[in-house]
DRENDO-1510 file (C-alpha; in Angstrom, 1 decimal, always signed):
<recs>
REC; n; res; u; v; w
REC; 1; UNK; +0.0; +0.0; +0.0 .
REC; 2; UNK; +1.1; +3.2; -1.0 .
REC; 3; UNK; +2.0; +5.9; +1.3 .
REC; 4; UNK; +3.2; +9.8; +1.9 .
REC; 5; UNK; +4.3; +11.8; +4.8 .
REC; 6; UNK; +3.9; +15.5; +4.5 .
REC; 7; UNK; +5.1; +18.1; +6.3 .
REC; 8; UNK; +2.3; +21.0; +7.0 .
REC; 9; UNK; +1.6; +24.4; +9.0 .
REC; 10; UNK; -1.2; +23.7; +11.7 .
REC; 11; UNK; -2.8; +26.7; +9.0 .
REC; 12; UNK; -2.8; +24.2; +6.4 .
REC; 13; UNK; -3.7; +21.4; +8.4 .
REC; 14; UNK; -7.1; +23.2; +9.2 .
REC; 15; UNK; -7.8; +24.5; +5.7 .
REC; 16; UNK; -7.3; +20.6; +4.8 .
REC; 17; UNK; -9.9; +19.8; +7.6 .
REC; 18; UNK; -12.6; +22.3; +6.4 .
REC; 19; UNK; -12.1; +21.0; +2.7 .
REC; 20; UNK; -12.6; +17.3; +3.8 .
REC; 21; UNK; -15.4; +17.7; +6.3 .
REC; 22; UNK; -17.6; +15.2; +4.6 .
REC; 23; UNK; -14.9; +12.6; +4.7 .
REC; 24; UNK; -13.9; +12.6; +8.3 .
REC; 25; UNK; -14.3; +10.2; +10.5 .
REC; 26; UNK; -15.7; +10.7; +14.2 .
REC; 27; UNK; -12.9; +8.7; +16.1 .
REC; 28; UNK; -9.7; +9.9; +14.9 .
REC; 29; UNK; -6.4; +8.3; +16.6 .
REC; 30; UNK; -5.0; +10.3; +19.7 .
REC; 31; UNK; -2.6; +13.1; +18.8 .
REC; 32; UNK; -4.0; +13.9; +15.5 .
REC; 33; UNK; -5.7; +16.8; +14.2 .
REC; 34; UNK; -8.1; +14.6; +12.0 .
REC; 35; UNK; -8.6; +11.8; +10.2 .
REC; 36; UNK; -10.8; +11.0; +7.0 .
REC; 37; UNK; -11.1; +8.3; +4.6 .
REC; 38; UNK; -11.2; +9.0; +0.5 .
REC; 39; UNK; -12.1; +6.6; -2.2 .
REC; 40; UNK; -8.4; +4.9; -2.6 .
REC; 41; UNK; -6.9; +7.2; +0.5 .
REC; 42; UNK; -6.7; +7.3; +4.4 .
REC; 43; UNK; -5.5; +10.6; +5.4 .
REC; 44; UNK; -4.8; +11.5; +9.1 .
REC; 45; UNK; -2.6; +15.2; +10.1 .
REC; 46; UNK; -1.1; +14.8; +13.5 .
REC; 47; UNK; -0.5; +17.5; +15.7 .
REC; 48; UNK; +3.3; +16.9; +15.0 .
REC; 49; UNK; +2.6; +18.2; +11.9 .
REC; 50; UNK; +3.2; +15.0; +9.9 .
REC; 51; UNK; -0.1; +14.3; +7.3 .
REC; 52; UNK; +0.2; +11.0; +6.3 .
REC; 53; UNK; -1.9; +9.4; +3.2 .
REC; 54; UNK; -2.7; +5.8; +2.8 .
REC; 55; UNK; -3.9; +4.0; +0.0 .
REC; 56; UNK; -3.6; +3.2; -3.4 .
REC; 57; UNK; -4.3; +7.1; -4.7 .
REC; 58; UNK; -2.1; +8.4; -1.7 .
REC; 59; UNK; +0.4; +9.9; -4.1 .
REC; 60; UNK; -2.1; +11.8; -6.0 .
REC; 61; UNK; -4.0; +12.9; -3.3 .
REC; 62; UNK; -1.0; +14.4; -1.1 .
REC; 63; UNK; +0.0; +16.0; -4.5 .
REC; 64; UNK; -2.9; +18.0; -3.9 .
REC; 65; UNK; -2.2; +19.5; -0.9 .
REC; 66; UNK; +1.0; +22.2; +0.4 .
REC; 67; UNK; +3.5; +20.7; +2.3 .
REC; 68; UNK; +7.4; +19.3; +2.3 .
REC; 69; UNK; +7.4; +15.2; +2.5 .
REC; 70; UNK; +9.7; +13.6; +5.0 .
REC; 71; UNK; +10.7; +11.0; +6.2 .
REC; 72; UNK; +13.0; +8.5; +4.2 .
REC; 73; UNK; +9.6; +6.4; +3.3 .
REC; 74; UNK; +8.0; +9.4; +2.3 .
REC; 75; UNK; +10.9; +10.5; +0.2 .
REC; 76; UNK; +10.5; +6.9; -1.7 .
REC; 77; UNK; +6.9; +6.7; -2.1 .
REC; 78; UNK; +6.5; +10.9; -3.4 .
REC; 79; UNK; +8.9; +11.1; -6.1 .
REC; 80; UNK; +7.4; +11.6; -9.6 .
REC; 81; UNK; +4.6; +9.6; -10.0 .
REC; 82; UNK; +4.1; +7.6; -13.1 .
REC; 83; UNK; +1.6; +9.1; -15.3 .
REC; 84; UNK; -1.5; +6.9; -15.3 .
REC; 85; UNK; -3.1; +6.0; -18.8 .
REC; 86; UNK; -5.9; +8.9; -18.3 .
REC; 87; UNK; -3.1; +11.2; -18.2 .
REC; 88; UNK; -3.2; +14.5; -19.9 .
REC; 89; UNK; -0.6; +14.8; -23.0 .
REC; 90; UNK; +2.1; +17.2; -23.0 .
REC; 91; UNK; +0.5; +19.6; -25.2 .
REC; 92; UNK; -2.6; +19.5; -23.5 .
REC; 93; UNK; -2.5; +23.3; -23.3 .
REC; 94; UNK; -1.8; +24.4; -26.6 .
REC; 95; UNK; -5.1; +21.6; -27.5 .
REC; 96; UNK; -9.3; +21.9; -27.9 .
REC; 97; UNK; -10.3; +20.8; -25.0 .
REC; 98; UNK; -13.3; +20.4; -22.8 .
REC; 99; UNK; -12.5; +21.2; -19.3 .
REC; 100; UNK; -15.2; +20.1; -16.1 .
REC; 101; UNK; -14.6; +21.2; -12.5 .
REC; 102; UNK; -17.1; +21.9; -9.4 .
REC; 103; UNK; -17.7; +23.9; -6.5 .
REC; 104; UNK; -19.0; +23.7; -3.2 .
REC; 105; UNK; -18.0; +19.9; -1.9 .
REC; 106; UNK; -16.6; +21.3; +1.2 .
REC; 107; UNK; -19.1; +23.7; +2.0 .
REC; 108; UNK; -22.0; +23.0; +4.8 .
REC; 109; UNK; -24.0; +25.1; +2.9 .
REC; 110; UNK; -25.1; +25.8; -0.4 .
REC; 111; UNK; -25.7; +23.1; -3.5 .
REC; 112; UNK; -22.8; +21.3; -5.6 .
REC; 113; UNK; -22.0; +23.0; -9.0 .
REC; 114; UNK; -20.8; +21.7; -11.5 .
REC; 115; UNK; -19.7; +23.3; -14.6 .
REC; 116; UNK; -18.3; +22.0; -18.4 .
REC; 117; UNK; -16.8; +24.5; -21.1 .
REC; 118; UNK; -14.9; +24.3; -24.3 .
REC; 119; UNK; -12.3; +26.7; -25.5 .
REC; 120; UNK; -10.1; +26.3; -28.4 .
REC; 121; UNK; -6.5; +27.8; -28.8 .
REC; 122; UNK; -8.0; +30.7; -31.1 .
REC; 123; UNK; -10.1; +31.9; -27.6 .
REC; 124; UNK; -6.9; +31.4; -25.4 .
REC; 125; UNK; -5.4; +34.9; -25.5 .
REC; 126; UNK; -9.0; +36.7; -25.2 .
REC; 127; UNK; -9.8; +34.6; -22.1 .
REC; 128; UNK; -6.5; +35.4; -20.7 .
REC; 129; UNK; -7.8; +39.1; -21.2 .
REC; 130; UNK; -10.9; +38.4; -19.2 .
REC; 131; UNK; -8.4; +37.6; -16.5 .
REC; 132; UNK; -9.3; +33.5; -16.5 .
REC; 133; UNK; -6.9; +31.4; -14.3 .
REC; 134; UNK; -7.4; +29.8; -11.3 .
REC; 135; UNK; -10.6; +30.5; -9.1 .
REC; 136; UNK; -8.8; +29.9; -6.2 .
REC; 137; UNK; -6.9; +32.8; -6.6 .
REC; 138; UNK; -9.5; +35.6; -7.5 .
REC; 139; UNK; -12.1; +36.9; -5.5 .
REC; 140; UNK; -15.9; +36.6; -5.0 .
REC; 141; UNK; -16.4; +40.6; -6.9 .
REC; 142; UNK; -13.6; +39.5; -9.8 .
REC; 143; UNK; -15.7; +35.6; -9.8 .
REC; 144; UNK; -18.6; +37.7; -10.6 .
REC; 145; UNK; -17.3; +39.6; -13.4 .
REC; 146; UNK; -15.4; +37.3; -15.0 .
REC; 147; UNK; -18.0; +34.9; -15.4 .
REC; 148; UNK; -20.5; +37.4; -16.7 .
REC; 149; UNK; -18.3; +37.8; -20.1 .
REC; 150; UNK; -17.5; +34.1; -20.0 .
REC; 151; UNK; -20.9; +32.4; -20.0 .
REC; 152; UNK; -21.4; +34.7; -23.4 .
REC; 153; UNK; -18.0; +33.7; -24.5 .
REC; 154; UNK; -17.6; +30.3; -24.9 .
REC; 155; UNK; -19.7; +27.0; -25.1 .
REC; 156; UNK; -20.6; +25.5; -21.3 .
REC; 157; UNK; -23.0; +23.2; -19.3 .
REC; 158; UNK; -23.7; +24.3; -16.2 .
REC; 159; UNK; -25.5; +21.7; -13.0 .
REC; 160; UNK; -26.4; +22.0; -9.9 .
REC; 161; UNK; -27.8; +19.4; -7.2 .
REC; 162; UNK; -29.7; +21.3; -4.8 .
REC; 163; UNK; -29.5; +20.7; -1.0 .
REC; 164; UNK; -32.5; +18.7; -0.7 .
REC; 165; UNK; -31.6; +16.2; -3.5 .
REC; 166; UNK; -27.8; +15.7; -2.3 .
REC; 167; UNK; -29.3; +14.9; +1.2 .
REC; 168; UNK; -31.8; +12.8; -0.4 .
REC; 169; UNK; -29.2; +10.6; -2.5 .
REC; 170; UNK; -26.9; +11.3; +0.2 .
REC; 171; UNK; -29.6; +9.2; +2.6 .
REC; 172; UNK; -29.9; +6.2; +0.0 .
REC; 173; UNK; -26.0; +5.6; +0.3 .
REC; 174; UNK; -24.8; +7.8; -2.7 .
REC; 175; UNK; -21.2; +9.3; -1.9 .
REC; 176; UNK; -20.6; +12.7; -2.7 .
REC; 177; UNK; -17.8; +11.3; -4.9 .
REC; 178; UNK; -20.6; +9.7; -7.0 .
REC; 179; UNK; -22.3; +12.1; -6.9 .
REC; 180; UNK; -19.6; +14.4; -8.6 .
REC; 181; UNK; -19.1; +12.1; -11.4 .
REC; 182; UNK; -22.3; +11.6; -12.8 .
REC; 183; UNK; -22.4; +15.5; -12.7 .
REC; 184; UNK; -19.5; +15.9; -14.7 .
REC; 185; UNK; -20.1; +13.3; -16.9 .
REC; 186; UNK; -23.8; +14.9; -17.8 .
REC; 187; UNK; -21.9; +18.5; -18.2 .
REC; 188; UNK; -19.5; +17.3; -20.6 .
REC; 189; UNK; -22.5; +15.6; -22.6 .
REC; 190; UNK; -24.3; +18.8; -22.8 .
REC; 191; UNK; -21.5; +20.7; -23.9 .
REC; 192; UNK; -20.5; +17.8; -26.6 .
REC; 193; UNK; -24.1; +18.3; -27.7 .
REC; 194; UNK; -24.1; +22.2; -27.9 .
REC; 195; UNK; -21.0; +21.6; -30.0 .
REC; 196; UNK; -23.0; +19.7; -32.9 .
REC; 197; UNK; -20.5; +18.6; -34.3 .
REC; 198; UNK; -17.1; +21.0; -33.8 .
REC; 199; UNK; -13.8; +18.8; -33.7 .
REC; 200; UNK; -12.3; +18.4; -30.2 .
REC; 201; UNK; -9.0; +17.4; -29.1 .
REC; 202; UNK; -9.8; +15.8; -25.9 .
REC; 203; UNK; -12.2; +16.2; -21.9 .
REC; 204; UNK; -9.9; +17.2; -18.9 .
REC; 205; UNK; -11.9; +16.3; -15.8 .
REC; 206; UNK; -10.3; +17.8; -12.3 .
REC; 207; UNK; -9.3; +15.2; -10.4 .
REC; 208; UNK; -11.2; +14.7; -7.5 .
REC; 209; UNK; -10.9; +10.5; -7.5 .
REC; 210; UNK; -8.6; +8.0; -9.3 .
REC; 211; UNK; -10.1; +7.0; -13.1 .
REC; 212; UNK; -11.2; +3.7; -12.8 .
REC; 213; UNK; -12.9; +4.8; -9.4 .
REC; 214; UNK; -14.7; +7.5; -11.9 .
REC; 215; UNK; -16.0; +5.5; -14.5 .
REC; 216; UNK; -17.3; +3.1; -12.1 .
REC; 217; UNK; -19.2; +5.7; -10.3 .
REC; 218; UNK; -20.9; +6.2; -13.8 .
REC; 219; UNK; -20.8; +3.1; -14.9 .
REC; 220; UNK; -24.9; +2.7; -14.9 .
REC; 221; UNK; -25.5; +6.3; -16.7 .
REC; 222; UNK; -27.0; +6.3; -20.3 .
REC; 223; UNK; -24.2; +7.6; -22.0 .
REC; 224; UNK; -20.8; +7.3; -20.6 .
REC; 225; UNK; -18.1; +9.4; -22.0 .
REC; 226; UNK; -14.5; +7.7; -22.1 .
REC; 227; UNK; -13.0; +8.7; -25.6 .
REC; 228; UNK; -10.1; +11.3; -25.2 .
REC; 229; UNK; -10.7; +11.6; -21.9 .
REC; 230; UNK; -7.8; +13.0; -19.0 .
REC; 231; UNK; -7.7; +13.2; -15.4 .
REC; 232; UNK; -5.8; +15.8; -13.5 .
REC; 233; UNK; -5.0; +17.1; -10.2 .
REC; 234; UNK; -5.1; +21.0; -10.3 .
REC; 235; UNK; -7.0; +21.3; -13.9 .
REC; 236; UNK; -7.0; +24.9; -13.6 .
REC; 237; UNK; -3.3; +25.3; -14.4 .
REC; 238; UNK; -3.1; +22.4; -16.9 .
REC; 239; UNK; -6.0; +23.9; -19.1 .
REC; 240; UNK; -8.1; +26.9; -19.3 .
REC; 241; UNK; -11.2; +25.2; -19.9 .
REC; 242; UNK; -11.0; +23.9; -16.6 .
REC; 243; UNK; -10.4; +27.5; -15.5 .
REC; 244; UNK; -13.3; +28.3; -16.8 .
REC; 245; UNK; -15.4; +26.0; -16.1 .
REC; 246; UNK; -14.4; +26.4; -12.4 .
REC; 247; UNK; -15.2; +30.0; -12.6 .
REC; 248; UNK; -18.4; +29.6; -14.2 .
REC; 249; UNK; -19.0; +26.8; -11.3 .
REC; 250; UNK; -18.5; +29.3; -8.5 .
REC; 251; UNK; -20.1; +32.1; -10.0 .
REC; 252; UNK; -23.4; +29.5; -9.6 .
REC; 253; UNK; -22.5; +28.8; -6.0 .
REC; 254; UNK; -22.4; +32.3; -4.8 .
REC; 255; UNK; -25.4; +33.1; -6.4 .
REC; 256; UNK; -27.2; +30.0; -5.2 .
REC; 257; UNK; -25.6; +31.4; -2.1 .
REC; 258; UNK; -27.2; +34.4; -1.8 .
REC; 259; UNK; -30.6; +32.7; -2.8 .
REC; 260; UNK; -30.5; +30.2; +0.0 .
REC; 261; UNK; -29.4; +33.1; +1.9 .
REC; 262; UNK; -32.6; +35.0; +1.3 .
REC; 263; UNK; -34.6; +32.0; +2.1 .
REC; 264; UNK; -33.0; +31.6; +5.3 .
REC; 265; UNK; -32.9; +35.6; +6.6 .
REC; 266; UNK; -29.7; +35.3; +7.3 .
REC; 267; UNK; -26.3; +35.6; +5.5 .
REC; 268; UNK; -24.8; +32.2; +5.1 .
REC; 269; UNK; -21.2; +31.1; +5.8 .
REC; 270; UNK; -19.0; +29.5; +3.7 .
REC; 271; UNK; -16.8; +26.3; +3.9 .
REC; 272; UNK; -17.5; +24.2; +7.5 .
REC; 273; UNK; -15.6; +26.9; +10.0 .
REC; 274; UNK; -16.6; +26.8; +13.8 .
REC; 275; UNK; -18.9; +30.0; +12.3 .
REC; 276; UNK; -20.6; +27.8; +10.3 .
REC; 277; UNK; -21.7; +25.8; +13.3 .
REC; 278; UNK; -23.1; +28.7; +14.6 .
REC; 279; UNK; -25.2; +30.1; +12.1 .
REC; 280; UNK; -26.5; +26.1; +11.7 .
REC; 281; UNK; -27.4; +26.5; +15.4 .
REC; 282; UNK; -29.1; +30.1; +15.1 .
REC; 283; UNK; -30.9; +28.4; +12.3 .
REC; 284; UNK; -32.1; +25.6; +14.2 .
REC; 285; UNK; -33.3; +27.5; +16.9 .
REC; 286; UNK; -35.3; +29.7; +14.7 .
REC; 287; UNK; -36.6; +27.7; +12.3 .
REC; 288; UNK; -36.3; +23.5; +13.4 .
REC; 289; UNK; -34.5; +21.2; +11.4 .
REC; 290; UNK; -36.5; +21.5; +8.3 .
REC; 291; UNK; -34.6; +24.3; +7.6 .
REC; 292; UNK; -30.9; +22.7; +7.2 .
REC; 293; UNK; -32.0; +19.8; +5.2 .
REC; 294; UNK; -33.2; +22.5; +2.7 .
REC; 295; UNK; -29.7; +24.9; +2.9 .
REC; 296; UNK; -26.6; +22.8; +4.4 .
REC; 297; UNK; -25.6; +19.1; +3.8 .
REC; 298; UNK; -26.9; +17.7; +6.7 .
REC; 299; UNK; -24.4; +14.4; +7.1 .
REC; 300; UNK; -21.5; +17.0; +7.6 .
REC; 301; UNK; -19.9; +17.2; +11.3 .
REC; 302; UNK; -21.4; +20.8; +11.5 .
REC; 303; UNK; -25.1; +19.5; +12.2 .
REC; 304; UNK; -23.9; +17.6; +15.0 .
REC; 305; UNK; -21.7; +20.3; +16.4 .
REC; 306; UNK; -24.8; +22.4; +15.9 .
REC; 307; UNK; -26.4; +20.8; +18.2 .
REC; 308; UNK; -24.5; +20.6; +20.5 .
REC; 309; UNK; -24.4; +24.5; +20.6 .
REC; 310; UNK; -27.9; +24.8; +21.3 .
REC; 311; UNK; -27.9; +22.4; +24.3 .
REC; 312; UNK; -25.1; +24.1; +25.8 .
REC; 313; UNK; -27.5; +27.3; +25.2 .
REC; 314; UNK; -29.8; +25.7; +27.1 .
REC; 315; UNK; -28.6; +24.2; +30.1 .
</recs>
C-alpha cells in the first residue's frame, strides 16, 4: 500500500480539515488533528505536523495538498509519479479541449456546482484578457465579473444538485464522490451536444478521485463518455477550460448562495468553520431542522456540532 508523509503548517492542516469535512471520520487516533477516509486514500494530520496518506491514490491525493514530504519512506513513495493511462498529454495546453470542475463539496451550505466549457486555442489569449486562471486565486467581486463575459464567450453546461436532493441521494447511500461524477459526466454531454459537431482534441476532468474509481461511479449512466478523456490534479493550471469552467462553477455557487441566503434571513457562511456551526445552530433554533435539510448538507460534522451549541445554550 502506497504511502506519503507530508510536512504541513497547523494553518494548512485546518484548511485541509474544512475542505474534507464530509470525509472525516468521528474517532480519529490520539494526537491527531483529523482523520478521513477518501475513495483509494486514508489521510490523518497529527499534531506533530506530519499528514500522512494511505492508500492506493495516496500519491495523488498528497499531490494536492502544500507541504514538504519527510521522512526516508515518504521520500521513496512521493517522487514523480508515473503518469496513469488517463493522463493528460504534454501539449494538453496548446489543444481543444473540454474542461469540467465543481464547486462547493466542502461547504456545509449551499448546493454542488458543476460546470463543463470548451475553449479552443483561437479563444486562449481573449480569455487570458478576461483575467481567466485559477478561481482559487481571484475573489468573489472579480468571480462575478469574469464569469458574466464568460458564459457569453464560450460554449458551457452548467448543473447544480440542490441541498435537498444531495441529502436525499446522500440518505440512499450515494457518496458525494458519486455524486460528482455523474455531474460531470452529464456537463460534458451537454457541452459535446451544444458543439454539434465542432472537432475536439480531448475532456480534462479535475481530479477529484482515481479513473477507474470514476467511471465506475458512472458506470450505470446512459451515455458514458470515455473517448479522449484525461484526469488531473489542479486542472485549472493544466487547461483553461478547466479554469473556466471552475469560474463559471463558482459564479453558480455564490449566487445559489445568496438565494438560499434570502430564504433563510440570514447571511450564510462558507466552507464548515466553527462559524458555520453557529449560524446552523441560530438556524435551528429559529426555524427547526427542516430548515438545514433544505440549505446545508446535513451528514456533515457541523449539524452535529450544531447541536450541540444549542444544548449548551440551554442548560
Amino acid at each position: 500500500m502506497s504511502h506519503v508523509v507530508k510536512m504541513m503548517s497547523v494553518e494548512n492542516i485546518n484548511k485541509m480539515k474544512t475542505a474534507l469535512t464530509a470525509s472525516l471520520t468521528p474517532t480519529p487516533p490520539p494526537g491527531s488533528f483529523f482523520s478521513a477516509k477518501l475513495p483509494g486514500c486514508a489521510i490523518t494530520a497529527y499534531k506533530s505536523g506530519k499528514v500522512l496518506f494511505q492508500g492506493k491514490s495516496a500519491e495523488a491525493e498528497a499531490a494536492k495538498w502544500d507541504g514538504n514530504p519527510t521522512s526516508p519512506a515518504a521520500k521513496k513513495t512521493s517522487a514523480p509519479k508515473q503518469a496513469h493511462r488517463f493522463s493528460p498529454p504534454p501539449n494538453i495546453a496548446k489543444l481543444a479541449v473540454i474542461g469540467s470542475d465543481e464547486v462547493g463539496t466542502g461547504d456545509y451550505f449551499g448546493p454542488i456546482t458543476v460546470a463543463a466549457a470548451f475553449v479552443h486555442p483561437g479563444q486562449f489569449e481573449l480569455l487570458k484578457e478576461l483575467g481567466v486562471k485559477d478561481s482559487k486565486n481571484l475573489n468573489d467581486k472579480q468571480i462575478i465579473e469574469i464569469a458574466k463575459n464568460l458564459i457569453v464567450t464560450i460554449p458551457y453546461s452548467l448543473l447544480v444538485l440542490p441541498n435537498p436532493k444531495y441529502n436525499e441521494l446522500q440518505k440512499t447511500g450515494m457518496t458525494q464522490g458519486k455524486m460528482k461524477a455523474i455531474l460531470h459526466n452529464r456537463a460534458l454531454q451537454n457541452v459535446i451536444q451544444k458543439l454539434e459537431g465542432t472537432p475536439y482534441d480531448g475532456i480534462l476532468v479535475d481530479q477529484f478521485c482515481e479513473p477507474d474509481i470514476y467511471f465506475s461511479h458512472i458506470r450505470k449512466e446512459k451515455e458514458q463518455l470515455r473517448d479522449r478523456m484525461y484526469f488531473s490534479t489542479k486542472g485549472e493550471s493544466v487547461h483553461l477550460s478547466v479554469a473556466a469552467a471552475s469560474i463559471i462553477a463558482r459564479y453558480s455557487f455564490l449566487k445559489e448562495m445568496d438565494t438560499l441566503s434570502a430564504k433563510a434571513g440570514a447571511v450564510l457562511p462558507k466552507g464548515a468553520s466553527s462559524l458555520v456551526d453557529a449560524k446552523a445552530a441560530e438556524l435551528l433554533e429559529k426555524h427547526g431542522e427542516a430548515i438545514l435539510h433544505n440549505v446545508a448538507k446535513t451528514h456533515f460534522a457541523n449539524t452535529k456540532k450544531a447541536y450541540n451549541l444549542l444544548l449548551k445554550k440551554k442548560q
